[in-house]
VEXTOR-612643 format. One line per field, with one value per residue (C-alpha): residue in three letters; x, y, z. Coordinates in steps of 0.02 Angstrom, whole numbers, plus 50000, padded with zeros to 5 digits. Example, Ala and Ser with C-alpha at 12.3 -4.5 7.8 and 13.67 -1.06 7.14 Angstrom:
BEGIN
fipa = (ALA|SER) $
east = (50615|50684) $
north = (49775|49947) $
up = (50390|50357) $
END
This chain:
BEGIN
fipa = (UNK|UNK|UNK|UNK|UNK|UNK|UNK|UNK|UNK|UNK|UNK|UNK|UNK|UNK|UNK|UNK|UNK|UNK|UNK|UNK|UNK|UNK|UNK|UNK|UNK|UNK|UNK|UNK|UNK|UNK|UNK|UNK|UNK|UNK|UNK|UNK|UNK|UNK|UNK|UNK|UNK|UNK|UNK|UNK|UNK|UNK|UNK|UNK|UNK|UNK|UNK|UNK|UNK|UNK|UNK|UNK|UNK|UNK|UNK|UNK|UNK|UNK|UNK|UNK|UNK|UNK|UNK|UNK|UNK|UNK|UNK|UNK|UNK|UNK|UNK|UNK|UNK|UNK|UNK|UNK|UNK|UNK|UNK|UNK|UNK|UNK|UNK|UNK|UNK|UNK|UNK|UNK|UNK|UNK|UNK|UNK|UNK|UNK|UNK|UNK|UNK|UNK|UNK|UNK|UNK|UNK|UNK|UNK|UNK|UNK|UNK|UNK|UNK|UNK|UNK|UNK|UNK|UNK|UNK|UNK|UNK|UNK|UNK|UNK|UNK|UNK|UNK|UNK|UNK|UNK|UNK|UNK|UNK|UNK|UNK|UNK|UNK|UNK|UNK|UNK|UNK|UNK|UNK|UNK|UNK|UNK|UNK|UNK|UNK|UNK|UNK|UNK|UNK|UNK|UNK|UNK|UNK|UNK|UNK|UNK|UNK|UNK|UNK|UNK|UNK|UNK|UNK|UNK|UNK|UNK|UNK|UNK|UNK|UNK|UNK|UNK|UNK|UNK|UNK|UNK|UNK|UNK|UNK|UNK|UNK|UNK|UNK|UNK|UNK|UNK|UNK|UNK|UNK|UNK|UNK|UNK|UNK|UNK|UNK|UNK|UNK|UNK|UNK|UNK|UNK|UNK|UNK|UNK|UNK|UNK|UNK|UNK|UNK|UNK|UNK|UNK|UNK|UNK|UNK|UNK|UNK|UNK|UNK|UNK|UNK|UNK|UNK|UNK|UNK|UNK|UNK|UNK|UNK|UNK|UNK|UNK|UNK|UNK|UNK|UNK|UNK|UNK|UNK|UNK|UNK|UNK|UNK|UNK|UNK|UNK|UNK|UNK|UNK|UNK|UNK|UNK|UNK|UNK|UNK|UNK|UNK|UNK|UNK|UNK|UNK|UNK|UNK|UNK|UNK|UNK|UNK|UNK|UNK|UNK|UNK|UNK|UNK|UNK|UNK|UNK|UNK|UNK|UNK|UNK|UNK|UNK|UNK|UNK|UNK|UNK|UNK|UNK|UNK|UNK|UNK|UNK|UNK|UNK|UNK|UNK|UNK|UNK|UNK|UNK|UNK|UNK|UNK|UNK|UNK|UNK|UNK) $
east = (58048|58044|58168|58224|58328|58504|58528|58572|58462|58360|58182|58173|58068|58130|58155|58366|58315|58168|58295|58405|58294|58328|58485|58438|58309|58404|58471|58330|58135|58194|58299|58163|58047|58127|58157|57962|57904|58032|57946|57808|57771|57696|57877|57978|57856|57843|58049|58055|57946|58014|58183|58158|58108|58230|58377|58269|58283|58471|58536|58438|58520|58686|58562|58485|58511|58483|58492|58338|58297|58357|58228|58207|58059|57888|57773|57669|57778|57737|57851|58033|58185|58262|58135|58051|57929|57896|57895|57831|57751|57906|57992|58102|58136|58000|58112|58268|58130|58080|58246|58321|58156|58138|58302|58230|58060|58151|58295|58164|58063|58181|58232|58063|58023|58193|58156|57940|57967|58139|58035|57887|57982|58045|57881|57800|57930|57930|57757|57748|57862|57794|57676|57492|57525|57666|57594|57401|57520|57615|57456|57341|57479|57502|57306|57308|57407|57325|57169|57256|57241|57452|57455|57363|57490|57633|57559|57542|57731|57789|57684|57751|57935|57956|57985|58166|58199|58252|58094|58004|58077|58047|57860|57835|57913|57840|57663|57735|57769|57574|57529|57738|57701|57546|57620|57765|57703|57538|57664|57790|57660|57635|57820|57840|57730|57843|57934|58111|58072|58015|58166|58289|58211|58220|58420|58435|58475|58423|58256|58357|58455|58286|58195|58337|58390|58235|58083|58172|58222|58047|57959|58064|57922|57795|57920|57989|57795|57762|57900|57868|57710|57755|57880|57735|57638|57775|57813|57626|57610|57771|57734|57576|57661|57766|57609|57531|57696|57768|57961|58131|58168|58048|58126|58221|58155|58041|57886|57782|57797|57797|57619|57581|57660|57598|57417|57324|57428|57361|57260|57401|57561|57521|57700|57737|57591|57592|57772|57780|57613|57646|57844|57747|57613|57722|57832|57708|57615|57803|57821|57647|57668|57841|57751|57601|57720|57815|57634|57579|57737|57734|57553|57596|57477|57545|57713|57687|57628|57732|57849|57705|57651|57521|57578) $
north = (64035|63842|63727|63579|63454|63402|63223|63115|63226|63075|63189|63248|63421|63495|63680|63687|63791|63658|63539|63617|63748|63710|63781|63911|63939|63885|64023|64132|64096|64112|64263|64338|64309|64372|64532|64514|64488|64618|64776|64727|64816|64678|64569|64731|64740|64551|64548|64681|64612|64431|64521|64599|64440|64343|64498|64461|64295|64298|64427|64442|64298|64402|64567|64484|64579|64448|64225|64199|64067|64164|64214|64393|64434|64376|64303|64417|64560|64721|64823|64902|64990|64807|64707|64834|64706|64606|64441|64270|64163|64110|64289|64260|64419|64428|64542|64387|64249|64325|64382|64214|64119|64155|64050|63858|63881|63994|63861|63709|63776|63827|63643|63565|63668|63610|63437|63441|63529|63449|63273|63346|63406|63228|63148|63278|63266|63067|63068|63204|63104|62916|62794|62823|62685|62751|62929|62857|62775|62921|63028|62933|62877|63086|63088|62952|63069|63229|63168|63188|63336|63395|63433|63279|63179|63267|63225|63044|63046|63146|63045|62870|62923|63060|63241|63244|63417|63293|63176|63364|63437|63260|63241|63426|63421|63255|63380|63486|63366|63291|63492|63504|63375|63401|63582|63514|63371|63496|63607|63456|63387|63534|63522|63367|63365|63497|63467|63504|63360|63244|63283|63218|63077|63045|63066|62935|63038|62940|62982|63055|63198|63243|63262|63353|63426|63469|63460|63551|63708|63741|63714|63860|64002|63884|63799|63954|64013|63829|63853|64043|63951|63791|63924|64025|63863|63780|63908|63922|63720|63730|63848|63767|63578|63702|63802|63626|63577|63470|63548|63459|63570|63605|63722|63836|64008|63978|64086|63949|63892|64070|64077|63904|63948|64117|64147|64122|64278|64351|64501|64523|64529|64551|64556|64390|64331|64473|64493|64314|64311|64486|64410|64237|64359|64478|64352|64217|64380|64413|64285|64247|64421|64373|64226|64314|64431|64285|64213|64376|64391|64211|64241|64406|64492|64704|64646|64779|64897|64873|65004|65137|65106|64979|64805) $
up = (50054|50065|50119|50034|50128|50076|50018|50171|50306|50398|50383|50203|50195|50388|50366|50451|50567|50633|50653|50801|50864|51062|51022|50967|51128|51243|51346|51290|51342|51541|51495|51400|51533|51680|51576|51534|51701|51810|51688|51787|51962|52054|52031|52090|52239|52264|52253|52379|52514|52486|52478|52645|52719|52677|52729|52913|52932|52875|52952|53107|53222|53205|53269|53411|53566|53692|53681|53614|53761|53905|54028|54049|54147|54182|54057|53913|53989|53910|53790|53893|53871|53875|53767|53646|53602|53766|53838|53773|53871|53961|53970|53832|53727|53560|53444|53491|53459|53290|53226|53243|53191|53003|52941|52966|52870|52737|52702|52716|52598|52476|52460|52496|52325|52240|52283|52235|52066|52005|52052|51962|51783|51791|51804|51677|51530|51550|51535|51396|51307|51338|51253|51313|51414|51553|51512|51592|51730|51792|51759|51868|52007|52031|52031|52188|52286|52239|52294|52484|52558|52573|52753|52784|52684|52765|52926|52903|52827|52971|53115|53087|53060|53171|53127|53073|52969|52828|52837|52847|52688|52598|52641|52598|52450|52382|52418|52257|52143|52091|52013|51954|51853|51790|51741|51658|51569|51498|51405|51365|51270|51142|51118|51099|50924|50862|50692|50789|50919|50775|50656|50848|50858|50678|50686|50806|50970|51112|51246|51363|51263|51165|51339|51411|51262|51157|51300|51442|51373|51287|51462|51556|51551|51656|51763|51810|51872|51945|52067|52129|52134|52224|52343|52417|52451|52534|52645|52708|52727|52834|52943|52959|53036|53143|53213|53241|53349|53212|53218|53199|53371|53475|53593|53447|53385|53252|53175|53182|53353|53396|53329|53427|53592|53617|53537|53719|53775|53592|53686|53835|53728|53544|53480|53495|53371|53267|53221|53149|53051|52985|52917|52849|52765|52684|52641|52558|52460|52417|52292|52251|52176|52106|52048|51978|51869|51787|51757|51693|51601|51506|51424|51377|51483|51510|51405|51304|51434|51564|51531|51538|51719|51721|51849) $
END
């Protein structure tokens, strides 16, 4: 059935529904795709183990039995009524260490993430949406710092200004936003060459509300993957500066300076290596599977056989 365009309409020959069709998506490609990607077993698995993580590191400082930095007995001590998991190297209590250890990465690199990806959809719909000229500009500048390695970059960042947790979550997240962007502005681009984007501009509605209005809503399926993405790769880069002594507190419980302080005692006392590797494993394979099933999910790959078993 064609379309013919009332007198007035500023692009003659638009099918109606071409003209507003953000509206029409716009609460539905994430909904879709969460629906999409939870059928699938790896996210219910993923969501579990990143679930049970996270229930850890929040609710564990209210479960610790003893201060985590009181000295309890000798160093590596072995596995007691009093310290079911030992001593650290300083005879502070493991199962105290870990359970109030997992909140600092887990809040830092929520907002590292936040911060890298939100910086990265800007970049990627302004260049989606620019003249070759800005696009080649923003393109190449997020090139320059890609061709960094990110821990090396963080280091730098966090070296000459000091490791402040806000200076931490900054330089971590600026890490995310080179491959955000280049996410973002890959599927912007598509969009932006649809007849709905073409028949805005055409009405007179300004950069801004197209990229926000139009552009936005139509990248939802991969920026929702990009940042379980970006998530399980911020969490392993942070715990990485900790484990290299690079911590906003030196002397609190954290999994990473667990790791750090304890691996020469790694065949004495076990527990107070293995418990925070085994939490940072589970939890980064957590949401790479969460991420993996949105992934999955957004191409269409088991959508239709989800519901019989396969993940």
């Amino acid at each position: 059935m064609s379309t013919v365009a009332s007198p007035g309409t500023p692009a003659a020959g638009i099918a109606a529904e071409d003209v507003q069709p953000a509206r029409i998506r716009r609460g539905g490609p994430g909904v879709t795709l969460l629906l999409e990607a939870w059928r699938q077993r790896r996210t219910k698995l993923g969501a579990a183990l990143t679930g049970l993580i996270i229930l850890i590191a929040v609710l564990g400082p209210l479960a610790q039995p003893h201060d985590p930095n009181e000295f309890l007995a000798a160093p590596y001590a072995g596995s007691s009524g009093e310290l079911p998991f030992g001593a650290d190297k300083l005879g502070r209590d493991v199962l105290s260490q870990f359970l109030g250890g997992g909140r600092a990465i887990l809040i830092m690199a929520a907002l590292a993430t936040v911060i890298g990806v939100g910086l990265g959809v800007v970049v990627g719909l302004t260049a989606a949406y620019s003249r070759a000229l800005w696009d080649n500009v923003l393109m190449r500048a997020m090139d320059v710092v890609l061709s960094f390695p990110a821990i090396i970059l963080a280091l730098v960042v966090i070296s000459t200004a000091g490791a402040s947790t806000l200076l931490l979550i900054v330089a971590v997240g600026l890490t995310n936003v080179p491959r955000a962007a280049r996410v973002i502005r890959g599927a912007a681009v598509e969009v932006a060459r649809k007849d709905f984007v073409l028949a805005a501009a055409a009405m007179g509605l300004s950069r801004r509300r197209i990229v926000i209005g139009e552009l936005l809503p139509n990248v939802v399926s991969p920026l929702v993957v990009e940042l379980s993405l970006r998530m399980t790769y911020t969490i392993g880069l942070i715990a990485s500066l900790f484990f290299l002594g690079f911590a906003p507190d030196p002397a609190a419980a954290d999994w990473g300076l667990m790791i750090n302080a304890n691996r020469s005692g790694l065949s004495t006392q076990p527990f107070a290596v293995a418990l925070p590797v085994m939490a940072i494993a589970l939890l980064t394979i957590g949401t790479s599977l969460i991420g993996d099933g949105f992934a999955r999910a957004a191409i269409g790959i088991e959508r239709g056989s989800a519901g019989h078993g396969s993940g």
